[in-house]
C-alpha positions as CSV (number, residue, x, y, z in Angstrom):
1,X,0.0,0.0,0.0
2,X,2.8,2.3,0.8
3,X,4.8,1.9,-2.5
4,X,1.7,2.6,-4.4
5,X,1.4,6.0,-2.6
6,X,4.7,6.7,-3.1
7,X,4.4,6.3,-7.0
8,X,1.6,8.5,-7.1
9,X,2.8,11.5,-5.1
10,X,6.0,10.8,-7.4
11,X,4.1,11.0,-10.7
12,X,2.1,13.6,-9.3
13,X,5.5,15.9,-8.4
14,X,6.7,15.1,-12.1
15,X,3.4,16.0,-13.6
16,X,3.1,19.2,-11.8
17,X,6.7,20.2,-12.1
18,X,6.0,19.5,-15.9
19,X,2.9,21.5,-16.2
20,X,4.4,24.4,-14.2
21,X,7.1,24.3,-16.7
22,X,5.0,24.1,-19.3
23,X,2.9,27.2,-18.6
24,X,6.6,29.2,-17.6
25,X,7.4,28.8,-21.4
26,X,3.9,29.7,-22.5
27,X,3.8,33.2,-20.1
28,X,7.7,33.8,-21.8
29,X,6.2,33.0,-25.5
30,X,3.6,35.1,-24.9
31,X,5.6,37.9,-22.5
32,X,8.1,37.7,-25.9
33,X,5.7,38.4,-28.0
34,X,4.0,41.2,-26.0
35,X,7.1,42.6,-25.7
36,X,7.9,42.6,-30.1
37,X,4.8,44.5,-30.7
38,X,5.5,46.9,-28.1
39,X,8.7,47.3,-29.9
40,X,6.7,47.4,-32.9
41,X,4.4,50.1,-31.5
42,X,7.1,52.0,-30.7
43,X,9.5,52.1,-33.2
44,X,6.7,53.2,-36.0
45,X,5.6,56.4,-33.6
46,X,9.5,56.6,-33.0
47,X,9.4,56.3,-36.8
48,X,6.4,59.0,-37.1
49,X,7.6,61.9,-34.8
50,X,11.1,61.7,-36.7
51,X,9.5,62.1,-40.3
52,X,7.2,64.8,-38.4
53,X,10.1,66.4,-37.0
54,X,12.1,69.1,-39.0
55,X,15.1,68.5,-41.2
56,X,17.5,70.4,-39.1
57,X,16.0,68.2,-35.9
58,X,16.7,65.7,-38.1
59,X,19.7,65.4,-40.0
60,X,21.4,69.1,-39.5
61,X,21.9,68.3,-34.8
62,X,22.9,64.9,-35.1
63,X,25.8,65.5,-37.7
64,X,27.0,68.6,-35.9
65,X,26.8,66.6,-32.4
66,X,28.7,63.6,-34.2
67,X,31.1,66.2,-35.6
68,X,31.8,67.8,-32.6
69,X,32.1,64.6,-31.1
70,X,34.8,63.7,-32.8
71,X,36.8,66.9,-33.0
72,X,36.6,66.7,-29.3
73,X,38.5,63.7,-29.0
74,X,41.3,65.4,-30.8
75,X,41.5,68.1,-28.5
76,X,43.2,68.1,-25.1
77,X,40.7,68.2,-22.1
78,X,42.0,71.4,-21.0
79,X,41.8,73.3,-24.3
80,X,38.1,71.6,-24.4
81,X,37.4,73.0,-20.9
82,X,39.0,76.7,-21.5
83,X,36.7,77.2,-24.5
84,X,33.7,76.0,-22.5
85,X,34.8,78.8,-19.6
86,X,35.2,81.3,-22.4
87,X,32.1,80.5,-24.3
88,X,30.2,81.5,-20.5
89,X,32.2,84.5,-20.2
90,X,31.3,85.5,-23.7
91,X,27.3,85.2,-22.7
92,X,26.9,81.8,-24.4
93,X,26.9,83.0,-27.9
94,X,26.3,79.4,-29.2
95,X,26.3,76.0,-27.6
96,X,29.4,74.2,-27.0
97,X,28.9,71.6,-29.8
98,X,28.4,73.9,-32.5
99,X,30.9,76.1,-31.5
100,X,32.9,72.8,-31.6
101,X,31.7,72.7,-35.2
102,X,32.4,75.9,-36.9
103,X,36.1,75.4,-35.4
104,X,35.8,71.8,-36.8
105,X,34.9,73.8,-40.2
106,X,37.5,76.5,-39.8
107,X,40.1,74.1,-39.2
108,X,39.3,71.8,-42.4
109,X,38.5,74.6,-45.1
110,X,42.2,76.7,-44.3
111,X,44.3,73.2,-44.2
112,X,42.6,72.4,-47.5
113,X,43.5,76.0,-48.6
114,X,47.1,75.0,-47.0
115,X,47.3,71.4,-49.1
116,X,46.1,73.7,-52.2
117,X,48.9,76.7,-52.0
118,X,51.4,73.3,-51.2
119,X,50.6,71.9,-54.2
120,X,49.8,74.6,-56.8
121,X,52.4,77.7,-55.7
122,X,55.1,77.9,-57.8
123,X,58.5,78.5,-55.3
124,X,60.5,76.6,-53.2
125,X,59.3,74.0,-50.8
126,X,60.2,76.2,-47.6
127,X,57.7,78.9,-49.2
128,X,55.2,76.6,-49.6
129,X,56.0,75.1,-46.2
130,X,55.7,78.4,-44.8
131,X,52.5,79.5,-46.4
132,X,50.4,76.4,-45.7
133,X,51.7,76.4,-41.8
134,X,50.3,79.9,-41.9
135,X,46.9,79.0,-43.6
136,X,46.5,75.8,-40.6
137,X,47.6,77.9,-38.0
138,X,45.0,80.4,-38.8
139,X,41.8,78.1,-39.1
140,X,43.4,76.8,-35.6
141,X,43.6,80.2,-34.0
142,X,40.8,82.4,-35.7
143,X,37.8,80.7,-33.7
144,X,39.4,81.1,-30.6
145,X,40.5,84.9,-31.4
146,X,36.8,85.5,-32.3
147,X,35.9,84.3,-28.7
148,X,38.6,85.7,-26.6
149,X,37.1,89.3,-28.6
150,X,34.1,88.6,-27.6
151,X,35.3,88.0,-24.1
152,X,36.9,90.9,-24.0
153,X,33.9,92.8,-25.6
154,X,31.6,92.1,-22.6
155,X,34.3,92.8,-20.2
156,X,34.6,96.2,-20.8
157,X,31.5,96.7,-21.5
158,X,30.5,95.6,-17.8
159,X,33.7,97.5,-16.8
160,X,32.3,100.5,-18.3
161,X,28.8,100.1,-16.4
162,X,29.9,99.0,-13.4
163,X,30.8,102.4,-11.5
164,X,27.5,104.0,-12.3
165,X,25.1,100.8,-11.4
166,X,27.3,100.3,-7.9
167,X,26.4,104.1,-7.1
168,X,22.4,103.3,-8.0
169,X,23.2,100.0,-5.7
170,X,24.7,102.5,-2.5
171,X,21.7,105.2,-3.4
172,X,19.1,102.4,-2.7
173,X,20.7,100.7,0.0
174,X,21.3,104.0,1.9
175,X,17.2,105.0,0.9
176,X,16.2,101.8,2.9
177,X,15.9,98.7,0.2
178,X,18.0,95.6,1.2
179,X,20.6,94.6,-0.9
180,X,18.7,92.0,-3.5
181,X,15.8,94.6,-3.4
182,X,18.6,97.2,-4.7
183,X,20.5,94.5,-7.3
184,X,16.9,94.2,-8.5
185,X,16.4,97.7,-9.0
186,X,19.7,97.7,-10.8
187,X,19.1,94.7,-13.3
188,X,15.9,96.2,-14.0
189,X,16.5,100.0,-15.0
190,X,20.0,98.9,-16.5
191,X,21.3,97.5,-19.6
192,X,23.8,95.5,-21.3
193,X,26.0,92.2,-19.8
194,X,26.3,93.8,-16.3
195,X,22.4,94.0,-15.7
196,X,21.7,90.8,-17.5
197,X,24.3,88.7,-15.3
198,X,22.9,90.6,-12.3
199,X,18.9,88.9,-13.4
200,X,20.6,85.6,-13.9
201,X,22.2,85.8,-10.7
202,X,19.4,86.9,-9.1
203,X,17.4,84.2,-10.7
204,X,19.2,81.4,-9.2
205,X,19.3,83.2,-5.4
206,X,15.3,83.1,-5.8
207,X,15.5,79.0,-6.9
208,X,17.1,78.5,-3.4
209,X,21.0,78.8,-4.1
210,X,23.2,80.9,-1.5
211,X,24.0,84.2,-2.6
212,X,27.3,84.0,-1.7
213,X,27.7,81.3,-4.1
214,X,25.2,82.9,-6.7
215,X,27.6,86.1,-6.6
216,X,31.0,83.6,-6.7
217,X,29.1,82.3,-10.1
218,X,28.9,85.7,-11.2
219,X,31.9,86.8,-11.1
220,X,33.9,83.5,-12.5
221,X,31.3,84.5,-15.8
222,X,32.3,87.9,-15.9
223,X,35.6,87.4,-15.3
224,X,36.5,91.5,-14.1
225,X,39.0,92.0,-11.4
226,X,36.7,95.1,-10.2
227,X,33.6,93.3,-10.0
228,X,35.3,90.4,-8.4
229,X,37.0,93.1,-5.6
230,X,33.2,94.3,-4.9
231,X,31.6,91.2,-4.8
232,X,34.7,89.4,-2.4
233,X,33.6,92.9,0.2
234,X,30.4,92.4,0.1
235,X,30.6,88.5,0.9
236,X,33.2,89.7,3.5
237,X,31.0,92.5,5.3
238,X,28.3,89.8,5.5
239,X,30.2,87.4,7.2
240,X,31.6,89.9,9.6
241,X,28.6,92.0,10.2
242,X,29.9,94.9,8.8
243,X,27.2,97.9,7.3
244,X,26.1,97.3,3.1
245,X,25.7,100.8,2.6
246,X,29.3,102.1,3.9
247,X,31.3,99.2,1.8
248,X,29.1,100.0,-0.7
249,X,30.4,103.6,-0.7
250,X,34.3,102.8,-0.1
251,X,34.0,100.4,-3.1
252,X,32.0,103.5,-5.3
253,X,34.7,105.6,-4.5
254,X,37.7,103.3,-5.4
255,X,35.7,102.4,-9.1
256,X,36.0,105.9,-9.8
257,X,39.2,106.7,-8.7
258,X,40.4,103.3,-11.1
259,X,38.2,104.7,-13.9
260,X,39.8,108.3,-13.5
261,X,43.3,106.4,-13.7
262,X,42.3,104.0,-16.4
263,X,41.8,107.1,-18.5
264,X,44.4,109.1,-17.7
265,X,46.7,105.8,-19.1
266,X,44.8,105.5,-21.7
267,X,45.3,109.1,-22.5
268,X,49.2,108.9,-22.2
269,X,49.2,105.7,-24.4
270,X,47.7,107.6,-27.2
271,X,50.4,109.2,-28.7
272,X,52.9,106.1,-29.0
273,X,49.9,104.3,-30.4
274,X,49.2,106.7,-32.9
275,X,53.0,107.5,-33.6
276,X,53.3,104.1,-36.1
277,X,50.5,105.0,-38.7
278,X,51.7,108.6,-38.7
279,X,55.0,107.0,-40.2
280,X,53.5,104.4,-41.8
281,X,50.7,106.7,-43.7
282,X,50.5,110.0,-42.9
283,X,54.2,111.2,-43.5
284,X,54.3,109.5,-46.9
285,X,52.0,111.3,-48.0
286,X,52.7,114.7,-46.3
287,X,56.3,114.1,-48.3
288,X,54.8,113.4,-51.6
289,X,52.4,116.3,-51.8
290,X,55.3,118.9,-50.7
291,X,58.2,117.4,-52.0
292,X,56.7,115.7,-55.1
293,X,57.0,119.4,-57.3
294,X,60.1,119.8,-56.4
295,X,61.1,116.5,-57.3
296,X,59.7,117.0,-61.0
297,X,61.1,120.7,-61.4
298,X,64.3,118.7,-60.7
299,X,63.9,116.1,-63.3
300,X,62.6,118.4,-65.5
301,X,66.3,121.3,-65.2
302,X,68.1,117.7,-65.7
């Protein structure tokens, strides 16, 4: 009686192990399955949005990205991070990527003007040499030298707005506003890089990031030693509990006082500067208006 019951519970075990496995293959058949047309589903409204999407969405980002992919990898990582610094300091004029193109483009079109001059200018081969080095170092340099002008641009044109907007700043702190309340004021009645970079910074202060490391922000975009002075004071008086409105009027005073100086050097620089195209242009032609009769009346008794 015993041995029967044993064979039963053992084909029994078998049978439902079998069945279980069974239905396990079934559920994966069917999971798999589910699973294709989802994929099918998918890929024709993946299919779809891309055919509704634009041509540039299409075909013009993803070369530049692959593009500017692989000009990346040719450049060091600390040219690569230097441009992406300057490219903030400049006000983002284009994204990273595309800027990463058009130096792509610059650097292909003057090293095939280089291989041209190499192969079609009559001369020696150090002429040649010479001239196509010249040509590849200029598609290397000539992105970079728009940038750092562009740089420079917004720099002194913050540099040039700074001394006024900081006396607005110290007339509405002394009135009674609090210091965002008076870089508001500023961002809103001014204009150009200064009072944008002030709205941006202000921006991120009212999505919950620290002032002090809002200002710190703004002046590693700006990149001006006399902003950077004014901001490091007033990050200073803060900590120390030291009055706004009277470091506000110490650093007032010392922007004009460095603006009064910066003009004065400016001033004495002016005559060396303009000293080479007066002997490059000017006294050339001053010497061939008076001297050029005199010349002829010469030829002329010879």
């Amino acid at each position: 009686m015993l041995i029967p019951l044993i064979m039963l519970s053992l084909f029994g075990f078998v049978g439902f192990g079998a069945a279980a496995v069974l239905a396990r293959s079934r559920a994966s058949v069917m999971e798999t399955r589910i699973q294709d047309f989802r994929n099918r589903t998918s890929s024709r409204e993946d299919t779809s949005n891309d055919l509704d999407a634009a041509f540039a969405d299409r075909v013009l980002k993803p070369g530049v990205e692959n593009v500017a992919r692989m000009f990346s990898r040719v450049l060091p990582q600390s040219v690569l991070s230097d441009t992406q610094h300057m490219l903030l300091m400049a006000g983002n004029p284009m994204r990273f990527n595309t800027f990463l193109m058009f130096w792509a483009m610059c650097v292909l079109f003057c090293g095939a003007m280089a291989l041209l001059i190499f192969v079609s200018l009559p001369g020696g081969m150090i002429q040649k040499v010479i001239t196509g080095g010249l040509f590849a170092i200029m598609g290397y340099s000539l992105p970079r030298m728009w940038l750092k002008a562009r740089v420079k641009a917004k720099q002194k044109a913050v540099l040039k707005s700074l001394p006024d907007s900081l006396d607005l700043i110290t007339t509405c702190v002394e009135a009674g506003l609090g210091l965002d309340a008076a870089l508001q004021r500023v961002a809103e009645k001014g204009e150009g890089p200064l009072a944008t970079e002030l709205q941006r910074m202000l921006r991120d202060v009212a999505m919950g990031k620290l002032r002090r490391e809002a200002m710190q922000e703004l002046s590693d975009r700006v990149g001006v030693d006399e902003l950077t002075n004014f901001i490091n004071s007033i990050i200073q008086a803060e900590q120390l509990g030291v009055g706004i409105a009277q470091v506000l009027r110490v650093q007032s005073e010392q922007l004009r006082t460095q603006r009064r100086q910066r003009a004065e050097r400016q001033a004495h620089e002016a005559p060396i500067k303009m000293l080479f195209p007066l002997v490059l242009f000017v006294f050339p032609a001053f010497l061939s208006v008076i001297l050029g009769p005199a010349v002829i009346q010469v030829a002329r008794s010879f």
